[in-house]
C-alpha positions as CSV (number, residue, x, y, z in Angstrom):
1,X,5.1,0.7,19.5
2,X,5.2,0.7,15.8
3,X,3.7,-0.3,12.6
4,X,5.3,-2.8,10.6
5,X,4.8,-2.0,7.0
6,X,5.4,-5.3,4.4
7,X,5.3,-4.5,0.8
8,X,6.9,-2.8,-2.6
9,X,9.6,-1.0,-2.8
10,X,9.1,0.5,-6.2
11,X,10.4,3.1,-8.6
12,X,7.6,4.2,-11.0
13,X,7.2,5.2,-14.1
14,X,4.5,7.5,-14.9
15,X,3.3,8.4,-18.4
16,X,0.1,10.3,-19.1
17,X,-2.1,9.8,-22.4
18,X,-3.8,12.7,-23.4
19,X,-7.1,10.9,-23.9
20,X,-9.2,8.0,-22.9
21,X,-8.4,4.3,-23.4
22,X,-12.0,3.5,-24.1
23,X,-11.7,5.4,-27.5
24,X,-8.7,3.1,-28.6
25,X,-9.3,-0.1,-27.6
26,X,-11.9,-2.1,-29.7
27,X,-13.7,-4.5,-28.2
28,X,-14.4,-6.9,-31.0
29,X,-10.6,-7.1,-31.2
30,X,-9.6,-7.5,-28.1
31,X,-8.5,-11.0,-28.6
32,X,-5.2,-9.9,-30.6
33,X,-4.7,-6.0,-28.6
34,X,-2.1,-4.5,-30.4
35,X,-2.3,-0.6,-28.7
36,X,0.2,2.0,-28.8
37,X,-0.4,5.4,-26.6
38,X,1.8,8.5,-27.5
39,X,2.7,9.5,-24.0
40,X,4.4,13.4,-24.0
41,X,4.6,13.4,-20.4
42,X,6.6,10.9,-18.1
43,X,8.3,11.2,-15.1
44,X,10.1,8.9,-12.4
45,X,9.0,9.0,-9.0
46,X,9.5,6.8,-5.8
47,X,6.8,4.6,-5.1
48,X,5.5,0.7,-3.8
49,X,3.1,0.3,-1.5
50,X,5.6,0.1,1.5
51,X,7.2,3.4,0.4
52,X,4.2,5.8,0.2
53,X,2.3,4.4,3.2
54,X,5.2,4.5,5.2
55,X,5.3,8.1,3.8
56,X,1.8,9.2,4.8
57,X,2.5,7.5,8.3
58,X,5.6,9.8,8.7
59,X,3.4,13.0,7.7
60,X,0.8,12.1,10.7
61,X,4.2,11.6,12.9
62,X,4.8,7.9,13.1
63,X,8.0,6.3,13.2
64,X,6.9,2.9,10.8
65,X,9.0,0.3,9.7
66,X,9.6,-1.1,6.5
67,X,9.7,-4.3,5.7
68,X,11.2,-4.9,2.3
69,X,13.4,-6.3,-0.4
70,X,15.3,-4.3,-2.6
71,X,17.8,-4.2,-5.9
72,X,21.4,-3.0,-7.0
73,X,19.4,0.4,-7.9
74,X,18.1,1.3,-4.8
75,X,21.1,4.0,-3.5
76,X,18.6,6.9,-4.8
77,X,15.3,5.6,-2.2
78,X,18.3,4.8,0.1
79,X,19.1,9.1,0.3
80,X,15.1,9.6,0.0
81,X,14.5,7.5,3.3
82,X,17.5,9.3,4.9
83,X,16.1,12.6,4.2
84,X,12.4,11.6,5.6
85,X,13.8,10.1,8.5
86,X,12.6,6.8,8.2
87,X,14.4,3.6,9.4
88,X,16.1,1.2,6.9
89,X,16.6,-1.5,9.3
90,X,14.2,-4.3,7.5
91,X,14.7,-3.4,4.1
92,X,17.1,-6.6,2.6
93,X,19.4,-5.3,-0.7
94,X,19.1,-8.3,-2.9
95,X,22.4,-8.6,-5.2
96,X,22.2,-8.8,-8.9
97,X,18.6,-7.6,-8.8
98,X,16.2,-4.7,-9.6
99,X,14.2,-3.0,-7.5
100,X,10.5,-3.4,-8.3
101,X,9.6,-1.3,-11.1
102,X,6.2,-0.1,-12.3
103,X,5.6,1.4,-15.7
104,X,2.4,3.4,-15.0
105,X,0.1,4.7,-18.2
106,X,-2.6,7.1,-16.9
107,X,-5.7,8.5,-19.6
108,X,-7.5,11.1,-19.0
109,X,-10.4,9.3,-16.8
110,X,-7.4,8.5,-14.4
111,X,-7.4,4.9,-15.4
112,X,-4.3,3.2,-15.0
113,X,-2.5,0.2,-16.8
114,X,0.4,-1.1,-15.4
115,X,3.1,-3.0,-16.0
116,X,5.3,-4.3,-12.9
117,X,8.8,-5.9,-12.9
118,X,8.9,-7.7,-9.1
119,X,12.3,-7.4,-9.2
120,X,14.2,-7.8,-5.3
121,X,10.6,-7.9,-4.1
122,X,10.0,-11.9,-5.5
123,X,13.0,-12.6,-2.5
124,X,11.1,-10.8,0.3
125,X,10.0,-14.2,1.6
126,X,13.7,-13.5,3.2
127,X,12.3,-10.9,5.4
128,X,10.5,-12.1,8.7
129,X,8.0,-10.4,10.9
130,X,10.2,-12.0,13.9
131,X,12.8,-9.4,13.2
132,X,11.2,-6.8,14.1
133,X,10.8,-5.7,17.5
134,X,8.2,-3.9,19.5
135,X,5.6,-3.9,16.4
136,X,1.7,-3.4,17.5
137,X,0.3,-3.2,13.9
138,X,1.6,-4.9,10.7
139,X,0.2,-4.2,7.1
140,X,0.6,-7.0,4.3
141,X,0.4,-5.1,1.0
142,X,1.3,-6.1,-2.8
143,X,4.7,-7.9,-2.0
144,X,6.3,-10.9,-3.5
145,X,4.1,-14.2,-3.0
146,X,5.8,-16.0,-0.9
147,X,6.4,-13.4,1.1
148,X,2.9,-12.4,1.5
149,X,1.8,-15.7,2.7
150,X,4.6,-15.7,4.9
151,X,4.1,-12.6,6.8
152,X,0.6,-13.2,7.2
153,X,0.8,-16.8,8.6
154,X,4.0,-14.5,10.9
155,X,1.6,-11.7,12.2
156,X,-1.0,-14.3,13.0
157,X,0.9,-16.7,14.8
158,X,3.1,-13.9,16.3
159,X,-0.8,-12.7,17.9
160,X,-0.1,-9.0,16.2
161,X,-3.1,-7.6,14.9
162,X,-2.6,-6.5,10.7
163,X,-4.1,-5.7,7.7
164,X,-5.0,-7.4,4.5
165,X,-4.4,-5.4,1.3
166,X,-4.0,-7.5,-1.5
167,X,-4.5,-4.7,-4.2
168,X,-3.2,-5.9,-7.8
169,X,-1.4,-8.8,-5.6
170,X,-5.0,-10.6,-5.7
171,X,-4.5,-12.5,-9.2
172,X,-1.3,-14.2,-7.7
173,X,-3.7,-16.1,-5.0
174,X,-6.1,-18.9,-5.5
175,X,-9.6,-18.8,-3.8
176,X,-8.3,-20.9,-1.2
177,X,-5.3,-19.0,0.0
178,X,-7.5,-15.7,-0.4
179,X,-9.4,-16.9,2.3
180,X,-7.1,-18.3,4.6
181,X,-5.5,-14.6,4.2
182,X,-9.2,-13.4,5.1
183,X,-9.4,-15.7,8.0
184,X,-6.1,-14.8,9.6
185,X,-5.9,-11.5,9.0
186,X,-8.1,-8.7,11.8
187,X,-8.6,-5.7,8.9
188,X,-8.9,-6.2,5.2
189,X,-9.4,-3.4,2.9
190,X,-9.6,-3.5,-1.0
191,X,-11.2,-1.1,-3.7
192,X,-14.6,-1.9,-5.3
193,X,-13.2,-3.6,-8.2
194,X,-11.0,-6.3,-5.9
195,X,-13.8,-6.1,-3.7
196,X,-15.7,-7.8,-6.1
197,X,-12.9,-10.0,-7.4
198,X,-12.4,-11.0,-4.4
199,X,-16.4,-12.3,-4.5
200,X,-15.7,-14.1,-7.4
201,X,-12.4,-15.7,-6.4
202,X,-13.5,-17.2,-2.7
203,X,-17.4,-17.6,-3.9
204,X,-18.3,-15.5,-0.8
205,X,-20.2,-12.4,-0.1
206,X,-18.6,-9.3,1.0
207,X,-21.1,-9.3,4.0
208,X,-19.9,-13.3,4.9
209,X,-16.5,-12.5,4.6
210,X,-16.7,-9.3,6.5
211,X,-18.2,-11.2,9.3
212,X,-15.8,-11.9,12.1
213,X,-13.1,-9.1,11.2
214,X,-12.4,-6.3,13.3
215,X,-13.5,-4.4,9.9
216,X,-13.7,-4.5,6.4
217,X,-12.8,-1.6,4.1
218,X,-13.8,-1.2,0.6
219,X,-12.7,2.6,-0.8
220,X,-15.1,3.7,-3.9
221,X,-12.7,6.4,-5.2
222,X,-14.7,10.1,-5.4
223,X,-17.7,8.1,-4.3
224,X,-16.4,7.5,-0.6
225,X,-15.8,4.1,1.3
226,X,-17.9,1.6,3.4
227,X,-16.4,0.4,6.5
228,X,-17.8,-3.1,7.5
229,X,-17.4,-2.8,11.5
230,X,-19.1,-3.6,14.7
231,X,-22.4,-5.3,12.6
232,X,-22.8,-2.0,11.1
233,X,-22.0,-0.5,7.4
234,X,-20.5,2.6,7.8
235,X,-20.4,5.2,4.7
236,X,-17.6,7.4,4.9
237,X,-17.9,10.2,2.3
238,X,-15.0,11.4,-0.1
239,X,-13.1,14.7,0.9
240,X,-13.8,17.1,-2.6
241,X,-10.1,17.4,-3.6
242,X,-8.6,20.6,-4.7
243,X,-7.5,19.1,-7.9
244,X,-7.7,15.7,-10.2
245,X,-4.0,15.4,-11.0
246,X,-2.6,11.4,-10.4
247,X,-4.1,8.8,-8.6
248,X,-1.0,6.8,-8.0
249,X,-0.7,5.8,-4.5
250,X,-4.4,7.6,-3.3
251,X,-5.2,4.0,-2.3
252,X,-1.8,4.0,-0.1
253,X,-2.2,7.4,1.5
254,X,-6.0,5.7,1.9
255,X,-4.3,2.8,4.0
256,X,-2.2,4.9,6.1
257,X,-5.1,7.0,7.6
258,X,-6.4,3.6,8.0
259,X,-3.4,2.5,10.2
260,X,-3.2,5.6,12.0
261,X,-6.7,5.5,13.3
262,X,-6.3,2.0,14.4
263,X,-3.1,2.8,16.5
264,X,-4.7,5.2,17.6
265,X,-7.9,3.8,19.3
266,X,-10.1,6.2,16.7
267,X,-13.5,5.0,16.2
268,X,-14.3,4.4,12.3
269,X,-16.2,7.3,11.5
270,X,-13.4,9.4,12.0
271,X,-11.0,7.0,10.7
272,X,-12.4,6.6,7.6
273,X,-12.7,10.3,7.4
274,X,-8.8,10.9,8.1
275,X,-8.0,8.2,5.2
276,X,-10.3,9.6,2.9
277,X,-8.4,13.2,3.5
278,X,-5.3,11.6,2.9
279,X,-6.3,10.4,-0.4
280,X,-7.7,12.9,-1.8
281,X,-4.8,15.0,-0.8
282,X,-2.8,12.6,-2.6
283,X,-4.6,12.6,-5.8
284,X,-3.7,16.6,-5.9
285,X,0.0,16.0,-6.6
286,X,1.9,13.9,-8.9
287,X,3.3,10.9,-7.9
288,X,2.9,8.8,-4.4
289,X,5.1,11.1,-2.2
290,X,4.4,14.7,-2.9
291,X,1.8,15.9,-1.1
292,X,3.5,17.6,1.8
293,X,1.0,19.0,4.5
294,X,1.5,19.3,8.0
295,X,-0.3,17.9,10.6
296,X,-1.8,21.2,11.5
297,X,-3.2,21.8,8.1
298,X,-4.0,18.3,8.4
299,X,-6.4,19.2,10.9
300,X,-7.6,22.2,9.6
301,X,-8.3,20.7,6.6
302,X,-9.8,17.8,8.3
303,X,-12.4,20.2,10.1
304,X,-13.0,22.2,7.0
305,X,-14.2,18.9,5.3
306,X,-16.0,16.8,8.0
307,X,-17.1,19.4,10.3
308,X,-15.5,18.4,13.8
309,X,-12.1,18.1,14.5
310,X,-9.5,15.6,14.3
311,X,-8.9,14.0,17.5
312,X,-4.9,15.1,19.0
């Protein structure tokens, strides 16, 4: 049995400004922002939510599936997924389009602003959960709107347990259809800051919302994450990273220890643990598919951290 992964497809764009956002943007002015930020580094990396969870899965030796629209530009992620050995077989080409793009400025805080051209990705409301066979997990992540209402209403009704990640696909959604996601959906997991945009949007508490999943995740970045599960709040404390290099797709690596644990029956202290390895593994190495560690050192790593060992 597989997961079913439903999201981005994305080429990013990464440029790094050599100081802090805070020190150039003026608040009394924010009104008319006019900001420039000399950016000496940039590179090009493969990316979307799809593409780097499905990667993280592939490093703790799942066989995912993506599901996906993509554009005319896609041939280069095309020979990327060959080489990783991951199935194409739900990802739609979209003629006359764009892959998903995001142009990624990162200051030295490792705050972010992005920019994101949808692309192929506004079509993947063509995609259908139907289509894929012998799935015992689904994800729906940052994807095209329509297809993210979609897919959820499919994995429901289709009685296939998933998760909810709306990450910076919340503002699309009104407080209404943010619930009904809630209520459908067994798993939800955001970051503090949707966490709390999330509050604002439905006009209900985390604990209310949290009430009848399976779990609720909210990740606090070096601070750790609280798992919402079986009536109890569980702290799951950050793995000290080697190094503080990109946090593009920490949040996705996040999600796929997530997944793993789930498929695998793991209870959600270790779980949370795995995920939180995975991210801050991630956040060692530029870009969203870098990081390269085996499973062993996975689990060496892992005992090194928590003190036990990861289950096998």
């Amino acid at each position: 049995m597989h997961t079913l992964i439903c999201g981005s497809m994305a080429f990013d764009t990464i440029m790094v400004f050599q100081d802090q956002f805070k020190k150039h943007i003026l608040p009394e002015k924010i009104h008319m922002l006019n900001v420039a930020f000399l950016v000496p580094e940039m590179r090009r990396e493969f990316g979307g939510c799809a593409g780097n969870i499905a990667y993280n899965l592939k490093l703790l030796g799942e066989q995912p599936r993506i599901m996906a629209t993509v554009g005319d530009d896609f041939s280069s992620y095309t020979v990327r997924l060959g080489q990783l050995g991951l199935t194409q077989a739900h990802i739609r080409h979209i003629p006359g389009s764009y892959t998903g793009q995001a142009f990624i400025t990162t200051d030295l805080d490792d705050n972010q602003i992005t920019a994101f051209h949808p692309g192929a990705m506004s079509m993947s409301h063509l995609n259908h959960v139907a289509e894929a066979k012998n799935i015992s997990l689904g994800i729906v992540s940052p994807d095209g709107r329509e297809g993210m209402l979609q897919h959820a209403r499919e994995f429901h009704e289709a009685g296939i347990p998933w998760v909810f990640d709306p990450g910076q696909g919340m503002p699309m959604f009104s407080g209404d259809e943010l619930l009904a996601f809630v209520a459908q959906a067994d798993y939800v997991t955001v970051n503090d800051y949707e966490a709390q945009m999330l509050q604002d949007k439905t006009g209900e508490k985390i604990e209310t919302l949290a009430q009848d999943k399976r779990a609720f995740i909210i990740t606090r970045g070096g601070e750790g994450s609280t798992i919402y599960a079986n009536g109890k709040e569980i702290t799951i404390p950050s793995a000290k990273s080697t190094a503080l290099l990109d946090p593009t797709g920490c949040g996705d690596a996040y999600r796929a220890g997530l997944l793993h644990g789930i498929q695998q029956g793991w209870d959600w202290e270790t779980t949370g643990r795995l995920a939180s390895l995975l991210g801050s593994l991630k956040i060692a190495s530029r870009g969203g598919q870098n990081h390269t560690p085996s499973r062993e050192e996975l689990s060496q790593q892992f005992h090194q951290h928590f003190g036990f060992a990861l289950p096998q």
